[in-house]
Wavefront OBJ file of the C-alpha trace (Angstrom):
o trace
v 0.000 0.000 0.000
v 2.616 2.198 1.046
v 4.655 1.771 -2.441
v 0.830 2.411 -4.470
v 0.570 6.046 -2.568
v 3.885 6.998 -3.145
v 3.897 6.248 -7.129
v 0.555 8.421 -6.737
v 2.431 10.916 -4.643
v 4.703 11.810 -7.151
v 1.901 12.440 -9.782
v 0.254 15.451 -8.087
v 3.310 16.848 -5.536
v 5.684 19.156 -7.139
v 8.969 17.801 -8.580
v 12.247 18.662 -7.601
v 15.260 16.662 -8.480
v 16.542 13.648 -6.369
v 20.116 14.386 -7.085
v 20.182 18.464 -6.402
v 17.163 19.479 -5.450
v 16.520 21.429 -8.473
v 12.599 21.863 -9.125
v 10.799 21.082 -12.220
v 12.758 18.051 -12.966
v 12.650 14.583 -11.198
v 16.349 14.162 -12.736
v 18.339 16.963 -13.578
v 20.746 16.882 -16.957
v 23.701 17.106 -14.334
v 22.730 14.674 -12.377
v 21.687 12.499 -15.030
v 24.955 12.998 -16.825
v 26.755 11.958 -13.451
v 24.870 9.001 -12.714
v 24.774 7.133 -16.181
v 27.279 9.934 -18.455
v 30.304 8.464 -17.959
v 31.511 4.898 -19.747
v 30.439 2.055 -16.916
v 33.870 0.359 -15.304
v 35.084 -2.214 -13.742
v 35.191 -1.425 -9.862
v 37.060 -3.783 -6.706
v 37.115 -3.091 -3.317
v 39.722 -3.494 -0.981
v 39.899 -6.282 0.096
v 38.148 -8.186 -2.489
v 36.145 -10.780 -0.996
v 37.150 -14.392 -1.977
v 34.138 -15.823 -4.716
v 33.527 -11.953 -5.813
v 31.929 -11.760 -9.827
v 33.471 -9.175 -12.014
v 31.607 -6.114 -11.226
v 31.192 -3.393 -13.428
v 29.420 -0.135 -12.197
v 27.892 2.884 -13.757
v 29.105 5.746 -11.326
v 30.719 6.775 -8.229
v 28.734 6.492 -4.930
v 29.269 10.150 -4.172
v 27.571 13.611 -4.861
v 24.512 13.236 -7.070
v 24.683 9.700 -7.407
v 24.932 8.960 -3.356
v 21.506 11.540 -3.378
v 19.591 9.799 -6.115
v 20.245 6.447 -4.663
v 19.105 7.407 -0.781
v 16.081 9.098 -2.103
v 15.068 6.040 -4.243
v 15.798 3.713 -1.260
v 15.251 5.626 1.300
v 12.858 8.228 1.038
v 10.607 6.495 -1.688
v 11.006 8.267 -4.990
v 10.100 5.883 -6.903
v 10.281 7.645 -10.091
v 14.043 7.518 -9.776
v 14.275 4.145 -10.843
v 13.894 4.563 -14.825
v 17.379 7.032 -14.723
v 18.743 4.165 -12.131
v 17.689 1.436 -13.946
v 19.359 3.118 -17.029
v 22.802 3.277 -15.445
v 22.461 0.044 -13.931
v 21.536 -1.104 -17.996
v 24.788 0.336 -19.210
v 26.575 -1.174 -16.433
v 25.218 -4.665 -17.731
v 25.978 -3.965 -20.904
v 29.856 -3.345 -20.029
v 30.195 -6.614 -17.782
v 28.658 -8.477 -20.468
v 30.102 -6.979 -23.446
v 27.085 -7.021 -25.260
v 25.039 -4.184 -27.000
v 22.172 -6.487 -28.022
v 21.613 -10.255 -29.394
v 19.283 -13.437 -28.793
v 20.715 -15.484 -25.478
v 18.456 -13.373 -23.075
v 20.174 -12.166 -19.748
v 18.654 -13.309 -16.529
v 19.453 -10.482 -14.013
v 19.270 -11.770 -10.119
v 19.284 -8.687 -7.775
v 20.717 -9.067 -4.424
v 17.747 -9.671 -1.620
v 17.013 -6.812 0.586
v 16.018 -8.005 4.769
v 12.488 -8.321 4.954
v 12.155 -6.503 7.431
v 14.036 -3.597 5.197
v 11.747 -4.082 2.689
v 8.698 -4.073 4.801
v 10.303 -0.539 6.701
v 10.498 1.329 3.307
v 7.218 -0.252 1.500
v 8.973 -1.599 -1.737
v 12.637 -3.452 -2.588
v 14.918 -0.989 -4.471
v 16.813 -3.372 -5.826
v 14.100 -5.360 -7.153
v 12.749 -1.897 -8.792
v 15.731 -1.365 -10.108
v 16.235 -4.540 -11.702
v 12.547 -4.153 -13.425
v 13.939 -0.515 -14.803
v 17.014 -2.256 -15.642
v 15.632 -5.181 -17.866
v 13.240 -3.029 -19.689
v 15.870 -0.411 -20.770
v 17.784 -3.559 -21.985
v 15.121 -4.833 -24.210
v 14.527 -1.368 -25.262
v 17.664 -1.271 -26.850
v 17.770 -5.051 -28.309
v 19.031 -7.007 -25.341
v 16.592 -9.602 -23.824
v 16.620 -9.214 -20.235
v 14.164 -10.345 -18.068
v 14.506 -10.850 -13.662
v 14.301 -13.799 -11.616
v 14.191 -13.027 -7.950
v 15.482 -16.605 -7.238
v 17.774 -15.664 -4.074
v 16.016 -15.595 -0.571
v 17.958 -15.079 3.008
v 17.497 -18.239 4.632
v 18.528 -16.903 7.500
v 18.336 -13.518 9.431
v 21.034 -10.849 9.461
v 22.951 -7.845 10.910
v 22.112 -4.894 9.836
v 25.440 -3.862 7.630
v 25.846 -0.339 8.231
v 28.837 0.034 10.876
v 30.674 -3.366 9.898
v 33.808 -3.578 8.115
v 34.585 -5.334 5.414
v 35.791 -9.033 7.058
v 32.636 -8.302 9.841
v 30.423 -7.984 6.685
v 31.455 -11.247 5.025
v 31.161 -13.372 8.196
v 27.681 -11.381 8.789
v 26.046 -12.952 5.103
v 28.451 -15.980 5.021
v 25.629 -18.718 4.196
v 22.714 -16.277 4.313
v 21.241 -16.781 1.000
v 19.921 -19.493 -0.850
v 18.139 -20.443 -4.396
v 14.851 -20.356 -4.273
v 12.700 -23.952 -4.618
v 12.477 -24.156 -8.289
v 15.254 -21.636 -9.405
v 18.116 -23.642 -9.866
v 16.384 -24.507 -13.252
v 16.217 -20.844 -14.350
v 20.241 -20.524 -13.408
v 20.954 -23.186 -15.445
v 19.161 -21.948 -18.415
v 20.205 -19.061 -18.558
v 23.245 -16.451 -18.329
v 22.802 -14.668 -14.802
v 24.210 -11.416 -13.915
v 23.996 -10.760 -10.264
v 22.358 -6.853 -9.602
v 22.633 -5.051 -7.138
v 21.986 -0.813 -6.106
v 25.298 -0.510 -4.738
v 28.863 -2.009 -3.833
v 31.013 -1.196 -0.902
v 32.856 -4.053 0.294
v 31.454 -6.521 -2.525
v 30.233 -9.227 0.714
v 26.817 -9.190 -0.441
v 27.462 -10.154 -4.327
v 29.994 -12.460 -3.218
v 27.874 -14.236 -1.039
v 24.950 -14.090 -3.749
v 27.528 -15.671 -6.215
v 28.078 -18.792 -3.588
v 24.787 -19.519 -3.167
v 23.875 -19.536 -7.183
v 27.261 -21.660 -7.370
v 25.773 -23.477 -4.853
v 22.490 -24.479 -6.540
v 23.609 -27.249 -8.202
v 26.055 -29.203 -10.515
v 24.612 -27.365 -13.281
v 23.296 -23.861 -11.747
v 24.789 -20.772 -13.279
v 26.997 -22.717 -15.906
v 26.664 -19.984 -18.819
v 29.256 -17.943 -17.059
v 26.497 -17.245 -14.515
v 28.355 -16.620 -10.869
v 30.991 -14.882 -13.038
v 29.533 -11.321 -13.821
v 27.744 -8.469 -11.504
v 26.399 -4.932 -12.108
v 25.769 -2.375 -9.929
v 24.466 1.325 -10.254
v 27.732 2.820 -8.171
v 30.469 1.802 -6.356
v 32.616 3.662 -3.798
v 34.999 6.391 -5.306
v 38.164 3.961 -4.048
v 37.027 0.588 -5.774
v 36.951 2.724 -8.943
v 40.239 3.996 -8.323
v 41.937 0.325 -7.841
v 43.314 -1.168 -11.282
v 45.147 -4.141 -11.158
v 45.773 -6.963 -13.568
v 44.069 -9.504 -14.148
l 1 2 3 4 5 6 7 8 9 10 11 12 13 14 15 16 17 18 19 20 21 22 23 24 25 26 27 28 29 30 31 32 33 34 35 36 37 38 39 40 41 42 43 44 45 46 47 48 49 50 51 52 53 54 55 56 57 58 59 60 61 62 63 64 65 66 67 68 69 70 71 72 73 74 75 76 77 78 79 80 81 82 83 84 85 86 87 88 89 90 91 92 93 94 95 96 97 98 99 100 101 102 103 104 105 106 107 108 109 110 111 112 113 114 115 116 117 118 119 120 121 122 123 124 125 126 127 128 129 130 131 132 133 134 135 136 137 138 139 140 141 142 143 144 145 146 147 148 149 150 151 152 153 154 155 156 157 158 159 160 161 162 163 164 165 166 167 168 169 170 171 172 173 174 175 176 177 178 179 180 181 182 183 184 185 186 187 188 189 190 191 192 193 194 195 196 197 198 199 200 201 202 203 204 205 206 207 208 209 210 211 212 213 214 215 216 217 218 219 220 221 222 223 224 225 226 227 228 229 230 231 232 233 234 235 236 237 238 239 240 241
């Protein structure tokens, strides 16, 4: 219900721009340029978790982008996930070195806590992967998502932990869905997710597709992630290999 009035909300409230605060525009052409302008990279944060997918992201998590993300997530501007969903697209594109074809992509966002999802009415991610796999078929890739992962256990909340305290907070958390190992197999999986800081959470989402079964994620499916932004420092790191 919560997620229904806020898409009706932003219908009849004035706009202002979740990046800046400029009014008249739900996106700005600044912050639009910042948060899918720039050519998507590959990003790794140090340390890199052991199991981590190569992650490509659209942006920096700072500025604009760090504002357009909080007020998607957090304060329910919903509208914010078409320009989100757009950077997350190119960011697919890049890991996956595709601009179109006929093997569709089966994008697999990272599960929010229930109980985060229940706090802010909808799953940004989720959202975000629904943007996401539209703009790709817009533009000749087909995309569709499979919400196959599930914590099968509860969590701690992440903010606060660093990066070892993180992994050993979602070691063994997630699982495959009843029935999804059969979509993993079929089909080439990119991981998805709003954000990357220490990478636990993808890693950990990569395990549990790995662990699926003998023949879950074979296309190359635990080996590729995409994320909207990343921090500034996992941009910055460029090693070989």
């Amino acid at each position: 219900m919560r997620g229904w009035w806020q898409e009706i909300a932003g219908l009849v409230l004035p706009v202002s721009c979740g990046g800046c605060g400029r009014p008249r525009s739900e996106l700005c052409e600044e912050c639009r340029a910042a948060l899918y302008g720039a050519v998507p990279r590959r990003v790794r944060p140090e340390p890199e978790p052991a199991g981590l997918p190569v992650v490509h992201a659209a942006a920096p998590y700072e500025n604009a982008v760090r504002a357009v993300l909080l007020a998607h997530k957090e304060r329910g501007a919903l509208g914010l996930s078409r320009g989100l969903g757009r950077a997350l697209a190119g960011a697919v594109r890049a890991g996956t070195g595709r601009t179109g074809g006929t093997a569709p992509l089966l994008l697999v966002p990272v599960p929010s806590a229930r109980r985060a999802v229940a706090a802010r009415g909808h799953d940004p991610t989720r959202r975000i992967a629904l943007a996401t796999a539209a703009e790709l078929r817009r533009t000749g890739m087909p995309a569709r998502v499979a919400a196959v992962l599930r914590q099968r256990r509860p969590v701690a909340d992440q903010s606060g932990l660093g990066a070892r305290e993180r992994q050993e907070n979602l070691a063994g958390a997630l699982e495959v869905v009843s029935g999804g190992e059969r979509l993993v197999a079929a089909e080439r999986v990119v991981l998805v997710d709003d954000l990357l800081t220490t990478g636990a959470s993808l890693a950990e989402a990569a395990r549990a597709i790995g662990a699926a079964g003998p023949r879950a994620g074979s296309g190359s499916g635990t080996g590729q992630a995409a994320v909207v932004a990343a921090s500034p420092s996992a941009f910055e790191i460029n090693r070989n290999g």
